[in-house]
Each structure stands twice: as C-alpha cells, then as structure tokens.
C-alpha positions in Angstrom: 102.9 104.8 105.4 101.2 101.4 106.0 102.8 98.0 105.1 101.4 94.5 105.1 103.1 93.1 108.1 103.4 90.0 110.3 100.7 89.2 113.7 103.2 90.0 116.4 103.4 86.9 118.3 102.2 88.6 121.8 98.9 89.3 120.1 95.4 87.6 121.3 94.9 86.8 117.9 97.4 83.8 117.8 95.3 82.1 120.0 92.3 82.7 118.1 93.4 81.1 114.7 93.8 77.9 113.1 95.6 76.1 110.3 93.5 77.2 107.6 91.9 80.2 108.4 92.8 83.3 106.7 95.1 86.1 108.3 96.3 89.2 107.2 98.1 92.2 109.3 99.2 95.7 108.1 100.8 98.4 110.2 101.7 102.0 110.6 104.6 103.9 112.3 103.6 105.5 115.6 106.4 107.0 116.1 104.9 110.9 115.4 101.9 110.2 117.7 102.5 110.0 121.2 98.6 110.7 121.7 97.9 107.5 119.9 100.4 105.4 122.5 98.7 106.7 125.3 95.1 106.5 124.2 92.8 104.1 125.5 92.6 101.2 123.0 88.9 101.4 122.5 89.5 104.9 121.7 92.1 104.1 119.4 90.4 101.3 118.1 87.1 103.9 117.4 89.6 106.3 115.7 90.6 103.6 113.1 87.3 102.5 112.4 86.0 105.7 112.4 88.5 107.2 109.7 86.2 109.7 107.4 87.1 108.3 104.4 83.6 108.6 101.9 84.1 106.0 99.3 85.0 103.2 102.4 81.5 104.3 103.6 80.0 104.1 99.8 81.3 100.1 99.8 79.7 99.3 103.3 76.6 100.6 102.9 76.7 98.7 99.2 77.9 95.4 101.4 75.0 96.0 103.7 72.2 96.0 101.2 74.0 93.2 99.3 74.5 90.5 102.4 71.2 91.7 103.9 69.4 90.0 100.8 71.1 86.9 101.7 70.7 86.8 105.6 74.4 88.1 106.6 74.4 90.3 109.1 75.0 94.4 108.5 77.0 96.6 109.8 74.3 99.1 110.3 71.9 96.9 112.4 75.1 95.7 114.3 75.8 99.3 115.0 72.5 99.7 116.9 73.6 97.4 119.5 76.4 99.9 121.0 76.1 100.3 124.4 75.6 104.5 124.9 78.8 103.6 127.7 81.8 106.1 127.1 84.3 104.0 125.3 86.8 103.5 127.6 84.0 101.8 130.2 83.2 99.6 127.1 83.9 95.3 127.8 83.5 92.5 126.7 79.9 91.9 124.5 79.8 95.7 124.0 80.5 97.3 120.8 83.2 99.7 119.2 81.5 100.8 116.2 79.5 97.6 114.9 82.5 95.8 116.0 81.7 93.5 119.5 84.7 93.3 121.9 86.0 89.6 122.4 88.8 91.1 124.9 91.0 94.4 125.5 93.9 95.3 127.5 96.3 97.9 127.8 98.2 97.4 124.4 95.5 95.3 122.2 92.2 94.8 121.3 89.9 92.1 119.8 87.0 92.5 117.8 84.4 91.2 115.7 81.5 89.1 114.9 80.3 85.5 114.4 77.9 84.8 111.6 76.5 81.4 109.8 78.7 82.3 106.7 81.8 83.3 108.9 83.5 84.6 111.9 85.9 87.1 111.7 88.2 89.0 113.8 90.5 92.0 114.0 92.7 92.9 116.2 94.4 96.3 116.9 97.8 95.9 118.7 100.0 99.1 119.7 103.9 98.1 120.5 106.3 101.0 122.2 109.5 101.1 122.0 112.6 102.7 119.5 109.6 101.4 116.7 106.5 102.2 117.7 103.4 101.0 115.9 100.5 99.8 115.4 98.9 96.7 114.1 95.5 95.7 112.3 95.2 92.2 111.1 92.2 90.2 110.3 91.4 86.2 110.7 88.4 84.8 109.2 87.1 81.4 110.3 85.0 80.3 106.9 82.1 77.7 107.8 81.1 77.5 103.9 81.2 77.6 100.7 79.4 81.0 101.2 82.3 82.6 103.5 84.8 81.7 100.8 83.0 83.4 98.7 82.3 86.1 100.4 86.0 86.8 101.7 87.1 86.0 97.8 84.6 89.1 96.8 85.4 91.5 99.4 89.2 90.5 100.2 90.8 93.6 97.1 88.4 96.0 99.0 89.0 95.2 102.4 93.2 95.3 102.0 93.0 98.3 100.5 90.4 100.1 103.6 92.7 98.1 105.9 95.5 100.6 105.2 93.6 103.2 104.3 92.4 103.6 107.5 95.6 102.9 109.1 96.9 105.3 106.6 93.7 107.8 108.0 94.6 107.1 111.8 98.2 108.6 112.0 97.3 111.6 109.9 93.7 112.7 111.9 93.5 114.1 115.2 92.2 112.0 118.1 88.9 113.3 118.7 89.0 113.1 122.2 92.2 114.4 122.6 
C-alpha cells in the first residue's frame, strides 16, 4: 500500500524548506479511487486526517497532555479554532482539522503550525496521470534543542500514522461522497 517516497518537485513544500530541516514523504496509489482525484483537496486532506484509526487517537491525546505540561501547543485546543465554514470555502488561516492552511490549490495542500519548539508542515499532493497518487510528507523547521527532541521522540510514531492513514484513505469511503 503506502511507500516512503520522494517530495515531487512541483510541490509548495520545496519552497518551504531548508538545508537542514527534516523531510519525509510517503504515498499511496490512487489509481482505484477516482473519487479521491476529483475531491476537493481540503476534503481530501480532512479524509486523511480524519482516518478512524483508535490507537492513532490513543497517542494524540497522550501527546496532548504530555506537551501541554511543557507549553507546546495541542491538537485539541488547535482544533477549536476551525472556522464552522464547509471545507471546500476553507482559506488561508482557517483550519482542516487542527491543521491551519498555509496555501491550497487544485492538486495540493499546505498545512500546519508554528510553535516556539518548532514549525512544521505537511503537505498533501494528488498527481493524475497513467500513476495516480497521492502524497503526504512532512518538514519540520526545529528552533531548539526542545524540537529535536521532540521530533527524535515522536518521529517512530509519526512514520508509522503517516502511512497508516494513507493506508486508511484509499480503503474508506469519502464521506461526502
């Protein structure tokens, strides 16, 4: 199913990082889900995040009471700052998830979040074509000795929900389809 991969070079993402920073992409065939090529890429980007997978939940809601101690911000108190817009009206500064958009277009979208320890962002790229697919990588811009730390702790956890959810995503139905 999912494979680590490498950033297309037409994503937003390339722009974004610098030497130094870390980067990782996986991907999944698309090539059984036309519904996912034609959605809207907030919607797809919501279907991803939102994969029901229970023990991906059990470790953010164990990150959230962790990194709350310490001042980081949490995914739960991020997630109250969705906009109640329909996702495809969603822009720039609004939310997918706890997720705030940086930039979306027809084929990619750029989210994330800044923090002291941190910034991070993840992109979801769709490419047509004979090999459809689409792409989830990561870049995390560490500002101290904290967000190597934290990326060092969380980085076995978060490549294995990275293609879990991918995994998730091309197996669910699209909820609004």
């Amino acid at each position: 199913m999912s494979q680590s991969d490498t950033l297309p070079a037409e994503s937003r993402l390339n722009a974004y990082r610098s030497k130094g920073d870390f980067l990782d992409c996986y991907s999944v065939s698309l090539r059984s889900r036309p519904d996912l090529l034609e959605a809207d890429m907030r919607v797809l980007a919501n279907h991803i995040l939102n994969s029901d997978i229970s023990w991906m939940r059990t470790l953010l809601a164990i990150r959230d009471r962790l990194t709350g101690l310490v001042g980081m911000k949490t995914t739960d108190r991020l997630a109250l700052e969705q906009s109640g817009l329909p996702l495809e009206e969603r822009q720039v500064g609004d939310r997918v998830e706890f997720f705030k958009i940086y930039s979306v277009s027809d084929n990619e979208i750029v989210l994330g979040e800044d923090d002291w320890h941190q910034d991070f962002r993840l992109s979801v790229l769709r490419t047509a074509g004979r090999s459809p697919r689409v792409f989830a990588a990561t870049c995390c811009k560490r500002h101290n000795l904290a967000g190597y730390a934290y990326l060092a702790l969380i980085l076995p956890f978060h490549k294995l929900i990275a293609r879990s959810v991918l995994d998730k995503a091309v197996t669910s139905r699209l909820a609004s389809a």
